[in-house]
N, C-alpha and C positions, 0 to 999 in steps of 0.2 A: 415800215416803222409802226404804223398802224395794229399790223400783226405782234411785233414784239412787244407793243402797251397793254394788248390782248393776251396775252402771254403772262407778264408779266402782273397784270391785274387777275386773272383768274388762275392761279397758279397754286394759293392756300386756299381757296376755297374747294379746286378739285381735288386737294390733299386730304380732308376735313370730310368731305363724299366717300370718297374711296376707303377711309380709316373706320368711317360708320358702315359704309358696306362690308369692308370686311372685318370688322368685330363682331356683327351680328352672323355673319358666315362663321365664324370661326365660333362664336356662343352657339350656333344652331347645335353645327358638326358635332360640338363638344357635347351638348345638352344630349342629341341623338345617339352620343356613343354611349352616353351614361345610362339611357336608357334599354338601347340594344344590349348593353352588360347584363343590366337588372333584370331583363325578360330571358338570357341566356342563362343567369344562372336561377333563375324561375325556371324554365325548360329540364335544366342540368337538375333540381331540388323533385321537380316530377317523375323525371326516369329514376333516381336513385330512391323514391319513395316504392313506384313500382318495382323496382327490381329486389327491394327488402320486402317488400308483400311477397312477390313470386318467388322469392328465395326461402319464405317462411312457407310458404303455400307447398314447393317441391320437397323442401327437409320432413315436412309431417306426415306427406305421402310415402316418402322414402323411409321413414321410420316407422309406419304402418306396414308397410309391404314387407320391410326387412323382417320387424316384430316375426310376423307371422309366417312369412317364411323358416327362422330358425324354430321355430316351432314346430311347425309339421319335420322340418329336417330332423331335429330332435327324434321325434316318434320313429323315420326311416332309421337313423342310426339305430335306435336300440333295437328296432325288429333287426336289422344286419347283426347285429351284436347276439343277440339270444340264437338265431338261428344258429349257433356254433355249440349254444348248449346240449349238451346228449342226453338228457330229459324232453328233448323237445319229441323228439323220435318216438318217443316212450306215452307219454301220457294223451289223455284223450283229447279230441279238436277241442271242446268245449274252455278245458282249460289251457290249452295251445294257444286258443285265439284270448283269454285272459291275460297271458303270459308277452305276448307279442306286441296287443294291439292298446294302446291306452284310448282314452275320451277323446285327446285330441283327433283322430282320427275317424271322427262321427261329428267333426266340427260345421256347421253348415259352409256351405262352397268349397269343400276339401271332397274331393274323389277318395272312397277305400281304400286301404293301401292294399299292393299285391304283391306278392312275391314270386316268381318268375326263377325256374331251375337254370342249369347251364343252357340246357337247350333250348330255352325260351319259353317252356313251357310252364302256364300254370300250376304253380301246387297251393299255392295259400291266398284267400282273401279275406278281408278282414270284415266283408259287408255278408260273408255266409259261409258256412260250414263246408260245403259241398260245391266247392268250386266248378262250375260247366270248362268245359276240353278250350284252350285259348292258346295261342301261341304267339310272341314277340318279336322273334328270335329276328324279323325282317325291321323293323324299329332301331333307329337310329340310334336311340338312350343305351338300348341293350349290346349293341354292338359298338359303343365306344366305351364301356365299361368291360365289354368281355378283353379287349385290345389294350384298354387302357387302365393298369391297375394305378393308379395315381389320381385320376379324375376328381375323385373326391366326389360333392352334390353335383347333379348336372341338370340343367335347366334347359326342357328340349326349348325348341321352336314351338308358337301357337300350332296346334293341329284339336281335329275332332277326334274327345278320347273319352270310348264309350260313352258316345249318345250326345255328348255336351264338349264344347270348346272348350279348352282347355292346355295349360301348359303342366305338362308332365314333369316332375320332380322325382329324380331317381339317386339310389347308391348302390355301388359294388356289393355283393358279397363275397368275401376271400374265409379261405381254409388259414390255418396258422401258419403255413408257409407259403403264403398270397394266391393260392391255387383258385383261379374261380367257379365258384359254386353257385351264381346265378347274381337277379337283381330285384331288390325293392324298391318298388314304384308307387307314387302317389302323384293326384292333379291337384291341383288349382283354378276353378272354374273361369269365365270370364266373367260369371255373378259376382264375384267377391269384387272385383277392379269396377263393375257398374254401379254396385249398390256404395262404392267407396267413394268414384265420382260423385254420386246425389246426395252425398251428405254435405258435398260443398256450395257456396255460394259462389257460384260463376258466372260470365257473362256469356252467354251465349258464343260468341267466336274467341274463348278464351278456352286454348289446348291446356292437355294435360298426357305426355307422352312415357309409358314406362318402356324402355328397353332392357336389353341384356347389355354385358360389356365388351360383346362382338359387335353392338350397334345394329343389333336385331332387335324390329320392335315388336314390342310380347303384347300393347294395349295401347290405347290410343284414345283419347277422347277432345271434339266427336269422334265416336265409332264409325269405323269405316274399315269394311271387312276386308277389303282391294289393298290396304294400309298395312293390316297387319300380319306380321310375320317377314316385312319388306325388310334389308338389310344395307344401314348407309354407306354399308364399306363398300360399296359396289357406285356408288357415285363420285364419280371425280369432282366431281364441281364443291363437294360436303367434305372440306377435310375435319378429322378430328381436334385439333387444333382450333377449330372455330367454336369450339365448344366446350373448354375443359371442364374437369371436377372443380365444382363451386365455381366455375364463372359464369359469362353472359353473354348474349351476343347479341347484336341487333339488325334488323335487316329478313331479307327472303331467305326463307327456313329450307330445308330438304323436300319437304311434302308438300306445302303447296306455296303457290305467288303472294298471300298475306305477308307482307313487310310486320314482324314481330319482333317485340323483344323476349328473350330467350333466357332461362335460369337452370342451370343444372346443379340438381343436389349436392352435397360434397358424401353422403354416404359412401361406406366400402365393402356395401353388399353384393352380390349377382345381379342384382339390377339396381340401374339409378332411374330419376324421374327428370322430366324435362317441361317445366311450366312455361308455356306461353302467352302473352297479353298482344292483341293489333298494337302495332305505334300510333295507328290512327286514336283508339280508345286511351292508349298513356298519356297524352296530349293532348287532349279535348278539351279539358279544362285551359290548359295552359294556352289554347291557340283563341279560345271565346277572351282569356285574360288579354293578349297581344294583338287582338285584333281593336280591342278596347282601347287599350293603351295606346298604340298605332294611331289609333284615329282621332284621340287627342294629343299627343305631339305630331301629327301633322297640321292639327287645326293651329297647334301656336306655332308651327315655324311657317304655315303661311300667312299668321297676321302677324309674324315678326318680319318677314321678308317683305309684307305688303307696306308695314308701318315705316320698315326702312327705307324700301323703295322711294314711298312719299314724304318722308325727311329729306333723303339725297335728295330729289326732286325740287323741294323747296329751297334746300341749301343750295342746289345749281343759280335755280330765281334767284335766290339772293343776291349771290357772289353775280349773277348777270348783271341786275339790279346796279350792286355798286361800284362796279365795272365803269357802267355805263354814266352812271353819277361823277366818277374819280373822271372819265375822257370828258364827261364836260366842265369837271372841274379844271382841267389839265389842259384842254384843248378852246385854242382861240376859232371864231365862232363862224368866222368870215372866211377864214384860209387854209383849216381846218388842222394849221400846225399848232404846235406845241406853244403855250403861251409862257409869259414872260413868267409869271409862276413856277411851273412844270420844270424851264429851262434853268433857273438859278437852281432848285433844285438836284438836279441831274448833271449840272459843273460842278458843284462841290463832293456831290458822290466821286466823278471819274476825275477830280482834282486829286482826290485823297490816294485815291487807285494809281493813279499815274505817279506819284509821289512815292511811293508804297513800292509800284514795281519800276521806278527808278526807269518812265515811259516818256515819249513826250507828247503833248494833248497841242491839239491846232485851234483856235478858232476863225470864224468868216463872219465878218460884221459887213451888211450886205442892206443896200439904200437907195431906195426908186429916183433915178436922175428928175428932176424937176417935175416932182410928183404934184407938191402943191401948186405952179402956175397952170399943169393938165388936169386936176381938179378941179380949181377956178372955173378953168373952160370948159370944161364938155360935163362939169356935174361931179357928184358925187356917186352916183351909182357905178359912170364909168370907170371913177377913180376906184371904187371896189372892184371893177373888174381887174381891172391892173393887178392891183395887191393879188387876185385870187391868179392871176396866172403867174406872178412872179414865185406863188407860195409852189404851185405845179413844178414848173421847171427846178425849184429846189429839191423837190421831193423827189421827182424823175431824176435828179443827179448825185443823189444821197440815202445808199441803200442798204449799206452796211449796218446790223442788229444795234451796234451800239454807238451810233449816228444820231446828233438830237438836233432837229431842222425847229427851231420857233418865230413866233413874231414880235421882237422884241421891242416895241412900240413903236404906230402909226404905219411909216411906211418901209420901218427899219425890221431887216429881219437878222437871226445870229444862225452859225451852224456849228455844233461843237463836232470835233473830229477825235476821237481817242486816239491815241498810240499811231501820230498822222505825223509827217516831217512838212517844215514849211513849202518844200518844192512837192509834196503831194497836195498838201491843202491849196496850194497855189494851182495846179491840174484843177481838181474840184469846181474854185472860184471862178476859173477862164470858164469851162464850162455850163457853170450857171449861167455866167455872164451871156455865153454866145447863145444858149439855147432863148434867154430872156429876149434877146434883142432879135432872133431869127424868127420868136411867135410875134412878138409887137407888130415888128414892119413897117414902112409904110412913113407919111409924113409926118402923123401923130404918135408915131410910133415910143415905146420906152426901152429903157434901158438902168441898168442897175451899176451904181462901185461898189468893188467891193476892198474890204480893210483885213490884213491875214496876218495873226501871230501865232508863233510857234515857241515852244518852247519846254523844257523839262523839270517840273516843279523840284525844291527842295526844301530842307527846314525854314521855317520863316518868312515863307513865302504864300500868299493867297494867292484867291483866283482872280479877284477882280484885278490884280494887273496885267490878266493876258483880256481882259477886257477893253482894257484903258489903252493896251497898245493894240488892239486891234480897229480900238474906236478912232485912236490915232491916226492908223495905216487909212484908215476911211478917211478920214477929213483930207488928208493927203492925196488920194484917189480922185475927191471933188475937186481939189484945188487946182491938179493936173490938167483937168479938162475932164473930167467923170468919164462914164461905160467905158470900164480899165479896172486891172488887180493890182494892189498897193501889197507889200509884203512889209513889215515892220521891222525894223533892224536896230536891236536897244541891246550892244554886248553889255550893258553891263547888268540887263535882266534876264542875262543867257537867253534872247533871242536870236532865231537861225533865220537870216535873211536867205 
């Protein structure tokens, strides 16, 4: 019984703990997801600023390279084109090479252009008159234009052409009825792609990739001669897909284990450009930012879990505190049952209840046999002992949660029984009875009556009359001869003898 006033006394207070624990779990949680948002799309507001840089950075390269490219192509078409004129045959190199070759052509990092008979052999160059004996005809450019009248511009592979790295730039030449009649060729230095890099402002491990649209890389920066001319189509692990026109990609690139983000041109030239930035370098800023941040929402949700902690903490004390106030308000001091207080109390709650659900409530009015002549005699301290073991034996026979064992003055104690029939409450009483009289013993021994009503509350009806018939049943018990159970029998208060 003890346990259920413990129970029942700490019960809003550990409601009141757990409400402050967890509102402050649930403000943390909340507070950290707002924050984990804000630094996510912090994160998300850094890659899309990089990737509109490196998206600017590849278009200007790619519209550079394109530029210049339809430019020299330009000069190749129109020497193909003139070559068909029948003046060319005719008039002298001097003004042969006037008629053929324009300015563009003498552009710095632009190769001569040549011209290249069926058979590969040199007849025309545009850097002298007097072409030296050269032949092609084993050259890849030349033998897919002889094969392939459609080709259109053709952009070899990087290779060394005459003297200097270079990508070759070629076209057909056809007779009027597509017959071929050889190739005009001109390079592209890898001068032009270096001195194009250094004009930018780059980070040190920030690429800059031009290919072709076979996924052959024609340049590369850093330069790395092992790199170029490498082709991704031979990688399975690199599909094209991970890469389209104008997207991006992020992650470990083809060429090497740098985790990058990735931007390719949207141009729709012979070669696109592929700008790379580290993630580590995208993020720098943003991880110095979230490291900061982090470190101040962790500092307040551990002085908000520590604050809380020591509130519940306090609120425990507290709630222990008047716990322990309310049991000595409630509890009698000597027997350590429920006092007359506590007990009127606790009959009129399970009064209401029993009424309510139409139950019937017992009580036990329970009286030390000739308590006052064995105080007289042997003292008062004895006579406390009495009371405290009579209190024992009711408590050892009274175990049920919602059982209220008190002392209801001097040497009288009460037992309420909810939802108890008179022939149960009657078991109970014989019980207290025999165990009181089986500790006593002896010549001095005691003994308790006890007084039993039963009965079923309805309208109109209080508690104090199952008091008054139990008090009854008691006098009745003494009058018998005491140590004995009296049961109260009053039909017309619907008691159940």
């Amino acid at each position: 019984m003890s346990g259920w006033r413990e129970v029942t006394a700490r019960r809003p207070w550990r409601i009141s703990a757990k409400l402050l624990i967890i509102s402050s779990v649930v403000t943390v949680i909340g507070f950290s997801a707002i924050c984990v948002n804000v630094m996510l799309d912090m994160r998300r507001g850094e890659e899309a600023l990089a990737r509109q840089t490196l998206e600017n950075l590849a278009t200007s390269i790619d519209a550079d390279i394109s530029r210049n490219i339809e430019i020299y192509d330009l000069s190749l078409k129109a020497v193909a084109n003139n070559m068909l004129l029948p003046e060319i045959a005719t008039v002298s190199k001097p003004v042969r090479q006037l008629i053929l070759f324009d300015h563009a052509t003498t552009a710095r990092h632009f190769g001569a252009i040549q011209v290249f008979d069926a058979d590969g052999k040199l007849t025309i160059d545009a850097s002298t008159l007097d072409p030296q004996a050269e032949s092609r005809a084993d050259e890849d450019y030349f033998r897919i234009h002889r094969d392939n009248p459609d080709v259109g511009l053709y952009i070899s592979r990087p290779m060394l052409f005459r003297g200097a790295y270079s990508i070759v730039l070629s076209r057909r030449i056809s007779d009027t009825d597509g017959g071929f009649l050889g190739v005009v060729a001109g390079s592209v230095r890898f001068s032009y792609f270096h001195e194009l890099f250094e004009r930018l402002s780059l980070d040190p491990e920030d690429t800059i990739t031009v290919l072709k649209r076979d996924r052959t890389i024609m340049m590369r920066r850093p330069f790395d001669l092992d790199i170029i001319g490498k082709n991704l189509g031979t990688q399975q692990q690199w599909k094209p897909d991970n890469l389209r026109a104008g997207g991006s990609y992020a992650g470990k690139g083809p060429v090497d284990v740098t985790p990058r983000l990735y931007v390719r041109s949207s141009g729709t030239g012979p070669l696109f450009v592929v700008a790379g930035k580290p993630l580590g370098a995208v993020f720098e800023l943003w991880q110095k930012e979230a490291y900061r941040i982090g470190a101040v929402v962790l500092a307040l949700i551990v002085f908000v879990l520590a604050s809380t902690l020591v509130l519940a903490r306090e609120i425990g004390r507290r709630a222990d505190a008047e716990s322990r106030l309310e049991e000595m308000a409630t509890t009698d001091a000597l027997t350590g049952l429920r006092n007359r207080r506590k007990f009127d109390s606790v009959i009129d709650i399970e009064w209401r209840r029993a009424m309510r659900q139409r139950t019937q409530i017992a009580l036990l009015m329970i009286d030390a046999d000739h308590f006052k002549a064995y105080n007289d005699t042997f003292g008062h301290q004895a006579g406390d002992e009495v009371l405290v073991g009579i209190a024992i034996c009711i408590s050892d026979s009274v175990r049920r949660a919602g059982d209220c064992a008190a002392r209801y003055g001097g040497e009288e104690f009460a037992v309420l029984l909810p939802n108890t029939s008179a022939a149960d409450a009657y078991k109970v009483a014989e019980t207290i009875r025999a165990k009181v009289q089986g500790w006593s013993g002896g010549a001095t021994g005691s003994t308790v009556s006890c007084g039993i009503a039963s009965l079923a509350p309805t309208a109109g009806m209080d508690w104090p009359i199952l008091v008054a018939a139990a008090d009854k049943a008691l006098y009745a018990a003494k009058a018998g001869g005491r140590n004995q159970s009296v049961v109260a029998s009053l039909p017309q208060l619907s008691l159940v003898a």
